[in-house]
Structure formats: structure tokens, C-alpha cells
N, C-alpha and C positions, 0 to 999 in steps of 0.2 A: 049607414052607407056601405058599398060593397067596393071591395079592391078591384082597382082599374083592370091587374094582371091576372089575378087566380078568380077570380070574383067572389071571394069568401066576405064575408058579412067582419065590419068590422067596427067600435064605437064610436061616436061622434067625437071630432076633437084630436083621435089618434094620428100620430106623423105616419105612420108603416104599420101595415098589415102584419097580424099577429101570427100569420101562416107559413105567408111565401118572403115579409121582409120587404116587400116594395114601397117604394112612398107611398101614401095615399094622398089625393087629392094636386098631383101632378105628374106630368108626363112621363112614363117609365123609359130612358134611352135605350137603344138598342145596345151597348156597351152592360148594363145592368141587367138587362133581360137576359142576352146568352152569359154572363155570370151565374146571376141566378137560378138559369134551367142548367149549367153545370156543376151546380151545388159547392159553387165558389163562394168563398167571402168577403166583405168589403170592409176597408174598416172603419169603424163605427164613426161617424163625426160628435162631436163633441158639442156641449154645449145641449143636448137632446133630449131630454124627460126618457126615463130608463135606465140610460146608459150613463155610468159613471163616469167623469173628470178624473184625467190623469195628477196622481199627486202629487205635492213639489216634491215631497222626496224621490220620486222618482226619477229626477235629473242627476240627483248627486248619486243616485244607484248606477247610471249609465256612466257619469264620469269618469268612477272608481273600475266600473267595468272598462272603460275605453283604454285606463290607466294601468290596468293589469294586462291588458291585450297587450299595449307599449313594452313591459315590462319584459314580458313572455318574449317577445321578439328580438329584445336587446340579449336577452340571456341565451336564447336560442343561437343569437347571431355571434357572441363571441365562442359559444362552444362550438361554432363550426368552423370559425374563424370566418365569415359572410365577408365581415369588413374589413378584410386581408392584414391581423392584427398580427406581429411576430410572435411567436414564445408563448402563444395559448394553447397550439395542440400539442398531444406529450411526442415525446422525441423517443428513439431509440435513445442505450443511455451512450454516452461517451466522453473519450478521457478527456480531462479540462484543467487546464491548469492551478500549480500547484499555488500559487499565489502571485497575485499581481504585481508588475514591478513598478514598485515607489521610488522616492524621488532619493534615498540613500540606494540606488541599484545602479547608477552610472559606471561606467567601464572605465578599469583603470589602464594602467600603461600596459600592461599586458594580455588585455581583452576580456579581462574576468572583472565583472563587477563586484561588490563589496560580501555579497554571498555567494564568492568564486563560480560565476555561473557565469560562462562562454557568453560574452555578447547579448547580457544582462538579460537573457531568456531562462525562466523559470523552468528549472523541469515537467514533464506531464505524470501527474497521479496514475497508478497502477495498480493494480489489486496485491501483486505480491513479488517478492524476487523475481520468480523464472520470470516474468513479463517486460523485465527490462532488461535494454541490451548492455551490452559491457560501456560503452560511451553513455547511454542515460545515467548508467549507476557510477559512473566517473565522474557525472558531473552535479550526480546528489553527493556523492563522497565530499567533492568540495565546498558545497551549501553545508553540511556537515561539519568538516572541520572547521569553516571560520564561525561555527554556532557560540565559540568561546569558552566552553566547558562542556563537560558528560552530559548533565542535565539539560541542557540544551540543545546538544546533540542527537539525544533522545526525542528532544520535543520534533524535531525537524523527521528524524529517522520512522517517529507515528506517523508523520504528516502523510509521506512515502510509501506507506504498511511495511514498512522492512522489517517491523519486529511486532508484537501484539499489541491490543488498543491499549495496554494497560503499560508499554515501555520496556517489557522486559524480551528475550531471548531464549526460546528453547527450542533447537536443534533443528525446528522447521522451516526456519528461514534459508532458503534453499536455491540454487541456481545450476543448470545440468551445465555438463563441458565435454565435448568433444577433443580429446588430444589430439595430436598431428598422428598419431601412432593407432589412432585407430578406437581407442579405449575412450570407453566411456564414463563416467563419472559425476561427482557432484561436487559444488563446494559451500560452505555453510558459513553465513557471517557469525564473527565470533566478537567483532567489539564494535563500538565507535568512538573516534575523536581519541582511538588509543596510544597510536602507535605516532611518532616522529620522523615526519619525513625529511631523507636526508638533506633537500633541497630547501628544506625551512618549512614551517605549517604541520600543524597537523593534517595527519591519514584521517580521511572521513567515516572510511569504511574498512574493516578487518575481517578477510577472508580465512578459512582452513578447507583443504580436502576431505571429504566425506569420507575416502578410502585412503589407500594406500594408493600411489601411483606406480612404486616398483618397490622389487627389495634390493637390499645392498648393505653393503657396509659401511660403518663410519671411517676409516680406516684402514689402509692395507695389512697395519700391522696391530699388535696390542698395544697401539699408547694412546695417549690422549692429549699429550703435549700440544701444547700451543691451542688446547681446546680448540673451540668451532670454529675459531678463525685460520686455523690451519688444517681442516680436517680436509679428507678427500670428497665428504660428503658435501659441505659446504660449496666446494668449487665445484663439482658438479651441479648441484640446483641452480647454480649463476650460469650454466652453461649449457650442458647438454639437457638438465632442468625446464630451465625458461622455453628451448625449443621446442619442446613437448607441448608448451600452450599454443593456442589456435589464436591468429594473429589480430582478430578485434579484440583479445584480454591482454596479450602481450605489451600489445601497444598504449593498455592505460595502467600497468604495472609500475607501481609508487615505490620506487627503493627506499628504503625506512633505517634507522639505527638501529640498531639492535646492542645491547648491554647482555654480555655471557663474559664471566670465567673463564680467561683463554690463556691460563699458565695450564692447568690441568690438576695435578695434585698440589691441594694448599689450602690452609685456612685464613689466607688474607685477601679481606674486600676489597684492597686496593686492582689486584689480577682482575679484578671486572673491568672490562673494557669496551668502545663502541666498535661495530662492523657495521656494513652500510649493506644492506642486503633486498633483492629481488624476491627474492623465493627464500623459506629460512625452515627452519622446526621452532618449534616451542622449547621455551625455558620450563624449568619445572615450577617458579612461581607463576609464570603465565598460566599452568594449567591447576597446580592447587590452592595457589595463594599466598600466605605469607606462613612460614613457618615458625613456631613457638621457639625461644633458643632452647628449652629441655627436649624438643624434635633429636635435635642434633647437636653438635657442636660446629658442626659446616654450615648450621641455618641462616649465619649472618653472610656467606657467598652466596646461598642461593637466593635469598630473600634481594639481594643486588641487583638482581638479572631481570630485576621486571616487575610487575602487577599483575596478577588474575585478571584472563579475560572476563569480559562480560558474558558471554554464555556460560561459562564455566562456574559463574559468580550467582546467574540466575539460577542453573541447576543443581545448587549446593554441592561441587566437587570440593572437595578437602582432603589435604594429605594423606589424612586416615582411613577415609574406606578404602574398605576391602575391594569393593567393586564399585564403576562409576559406568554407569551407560553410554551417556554421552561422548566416553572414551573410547568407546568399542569403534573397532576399523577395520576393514575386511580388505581382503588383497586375493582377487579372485574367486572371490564369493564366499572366504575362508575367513572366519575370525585372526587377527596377527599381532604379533607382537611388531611394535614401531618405535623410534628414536626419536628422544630431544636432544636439544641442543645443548644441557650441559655436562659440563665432564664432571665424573666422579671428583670431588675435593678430597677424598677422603683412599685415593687408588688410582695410580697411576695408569692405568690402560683399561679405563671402563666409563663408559656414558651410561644414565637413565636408559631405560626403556619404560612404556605404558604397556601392561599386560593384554593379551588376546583378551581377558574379562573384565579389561574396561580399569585394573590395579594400577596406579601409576607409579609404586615407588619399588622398581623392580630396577636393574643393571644389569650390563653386559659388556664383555670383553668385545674392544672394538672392531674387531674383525669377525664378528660374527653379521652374520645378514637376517636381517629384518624391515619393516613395512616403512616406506617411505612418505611421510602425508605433511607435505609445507603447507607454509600460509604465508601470503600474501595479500599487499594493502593496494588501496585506489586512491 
């Protein structure tokens, strides 16, 4: 027989011409016919001599495919956030608190809660000193001292970056200061959870100046009598001192205790005694440490007057070198020699000085002038 469409010869029996594809032996629609003269294809029915049966696997082919299509969409849709998800796309980064407050965080009678923190608000994390203002770092000072020891002090002070991830203190911890006078300057933490403040608690935070802020003398005249607590330099930094600071650090300036030698010449411990001070200089243990009694025979006065700072403890200063960096202090752009706070035990009208090269166990008749560089707590 021959195909109804093409008229090609086709064999008996057969459903569709072996040529054009049209049924054979029924009617070609017109729906099929302009298909087929546009060399369209149909798809094949089933069930047909020729033409294969779809196989069952090939449902669970499409299902897996249907389910990966799902997949794709879901994952597509939270990376774009589609489904208005919060906290899936990245953020610029920014500061976020330093730890959440728990349920020992309640405000005591004075508005500081049990980690001295204003209105039981945690401070905000910052990459380093200069980034926080004098009231941030007043109010880590106080998360600080009620940490209840050094070591813990420290853990809180990481938290912060105020010192390196590893706890310790070298010279970089840093924060600029503009005085009222115009000068510029630095000042550099030098401990924590050190120092005693006079109002009870510990100081969180223990400041020093980077440079000198002027020269002067300790003294109008050669003595030393009545040591620091009577020196002319001491009542200056409580006065015309403090003015010099710019009034957001003024105003979180922690007067602390201070223990100095304030008979002058003498080798008895007892002449150590407490002042209550804003602004002060360093003892000479503050800066080298504890002195061996073959140092000297005055080593049990000096050793009175305090503890090694934690800077000074991180960057191995000791009595004995020759030169200590960390000591170095510039007053006008000039290497200088500067004053601590105790008097000679051993000489009636002479205080320490820390050498221009950074030496600290240098002296000088007290009315000579030299670099002035206090420190001060939060």
C-alpha cells in the first residue's frame, strides 16, 4: 500500500510511513500535516511497534531531577535573601558589643552595675586605644578593676585590644592628647588593676605620657625634705598640671594613693607614706622593680614605694641596664632627661632622674630642670 500523504510505498501492516511519518491507513489531520511539512516533531505515542516504552526508572530520574531543581532554588533564595531572611547577606563589619549583660549585671546603688559599668551597659569592642574616647576607656577602666586580680584584669583588657592577644604591654598601646596649651602628645598604658584609688577600688587603667609635657624643677631650692609630698613639682601637677589636660580626660581623672619617701634623706621604711594624687611621676620601683638589698642599702625605701609597672615588667626594664627604650622621653623633639618621684635616701637635696638614653638610675640636685612626664589612672 502507498502513504495517504507522500504516496511512498509502504508494507502491509505498518502504523506510519517509513518516509514522511504519517499514519498510514487513517486520516492525516491538518494539525499533523503542516507539522510535518515543517519538519516538526510529535511525540511519539507509546505503546507502538518501533518505538520504545519509557522506563520505570525513568520517573525516579525526573523526581531526583525535580528535587535538585527545589534544591537549587532554595539555596539560590537564601543567598539572595528572596525570602526576606535577616543575617544572610554579609554586613559591612561593625563595633558590637563586648558582652552581653547577664543576670549578675544589675545596677547598684550608684548606677554601676557589678562590672562597674554606667547603667549596666557593656562597653563597645574597638580595634585599639586611640579609638576610644576618654569616657569609653573610663568605663572599661571600671569593668577592669572590679575584674578582682591582674590576671583577670588582663583577660578583660584582651577582650578590649588594649594590650596584645597574648596579655602583655609593649609601648604600643597608645592614645594622642591634645593639651589646652596647644601641644600635642601621647599617652601610653602602663598597667592594670595597679594602682589604688583614693576613693576605694581599684584603678582599671594606668596611664604615662609618651613625652615630657614641660621642664621644671622639683624644687625651688636643693632639698628634698618632706619628699614628693612636699615638693613644688607635686603641687603643680595637682594644679596648674591637671589644667593642661583637655576636659573630656580631666573629667575621668581617678586620684589614686601613691606610697613615696617623703621625709627625704633616710634609711627608714617607716618615712614611706600615702598622698592621694591626680597627676604624679613614677617611683623608682614603679619603673625598675624590686631592688636586691646588695643594690643598695636604701633598697628596702625604695622597694616601699610601689610595684613595677606592667609595661615596664613586659619589656624587661631592671635596675641595671645601661639603657632601657621604653624609657626614652622627648620634650620637643629632643631626647631628655625627667624626674621621679623619689628623693634621694641617701642625700639630702637630690631626686632620681631617668636618663635622655632611656638609664634610670641617674640623680639630680633639685632645682635643676628637667622633663616632666606624669601618669595618671581612670
Amino acid at each position: 500500500m502507498f502513504c495517504p500523504k507522500c504516496g511512498n510505498e509502504v508494507a502491509e501492516g505498518s502504523a506510519f510511513c517509513g518516509k514522511c511519518g504519517a499514519p498510514v491507513g487513517s486520516p492525516v489531520t491538518g494539525a499533523e500535516a503542516s507539522g510535518a511539512a515543517a519538519g516538526g516533531l510529535k511525540p511519539a505515542p507509546t505503546g507502538v511497534p518501533g518505538v520504545p516504552s519509557p522506563k520505570k526508572g525513568s520517573a525516579k530520574v525526573g523526581v531526583i531531577a525535580a528535587a535538585a531543581v527545589v534544591v537549587v532554588a532554595l539555596v539560590a533564595g537564601f543567598a539572595t535573601n528572596w525570602f526576606g531572611l535577616a543575617g544572610v547577606q554579609p554586613k559591612e563589619a561593625v563595633e558590637v558589643p563586648a558582652a552581653s549583660q547577664g543576670a549578675d549585671d544589675a545596677p547598684d546603688a550608684d548606677g554601676q552595675d557589678a562590672a562597674g559599668d554606667q547603667d549596666g551597659e557593656a562597653a563597645t569592642v574597638k580595634s585599639a586605644v586611640e579609638a576610644y574616647t576618654w569616657d569609653e576607656l573610663s568605663q572599661i577602666s571600671a569593668e577592669i578593676g572590679a575584674a578582682g586580680d591582674e590576671a583577670a584584669a588582663i583577660e578583660v583588657a584582651k577582650k578590649y585590644n588594649l594590650c596584645t592577644p597574648e596579655g602583655k604591654l609593649d609601648g604600643t598601646q597608645v592614645k594622642s592628647v591634645t593639651l589646652t596649651n596647644g601641644t600635642q602628645t601621647t599617652v601610653q598604658i602602663v598597667g592594670f588593676a595597679h594602682d589604688d584609688k583614693t576613693a576605694g577600688g581599684k584603678a582599671g587603667i594606668t596611664f604615662i605620657f609618651g613625652d615630657a609635657i614641660t621642664e621644671a624643677p622639683m624644687n625651688p631650692s636643693d632639698t628634698n625634705a618632706g619628699g614628693w609630698e612636699a615638693s613644688q613639682l607635686r603641687a603643680y601637677l595637682n594644679g596648674d598640671g591637671m589644667a593642661l589636660l583637655p576636659e573630656d580626660l580631666k573629667k575621668v581623672v581617678a586620684p589614686v594613693d601613691k606610697l613615696t619617701n617623703n621625709v627625704g634623706e633616710t634609711q627608714d621604711v617607716s618615712a614611706v607614706t600615702t598622698t592621694s594624687d591626680s597627676l604624679w611621676l613614677p617611683s623608682f620601683a614603679e619603673l625598675v622593680g624590686w631592688l636586691p638589698d646588695d643594690a643598695s642599702p636604701y633598697a628596702p625605701v625604695f622597694n616601699a614605694e610601689g610595684s613595677q609597672y606592667k609595661l615596664y615588667r613586659d619589656t624587661s626594664v631592671v635596675w641595671e641596664n645601661i639603657e632601657n627604650p621604653i624609657l626614652v622621653k622627648n620634650y620637643q623633639n629632643s631626647p631628655s632627661y625627667w624626674w621621679g618621684r623619689s628623693p634621694y635616701p641617701d642625700d639630702s637635696g637630690r631626686f632620681p632622674i631617668v636618663g635622655s638614653d632611656g638609664y634610670p638610675y641617674y640623680s639630680d640636685i633639685a632645682s635643676s630642670s628637667h622633663g616632666v612626664v606624669p601618669g595618671f589612672c581612670l
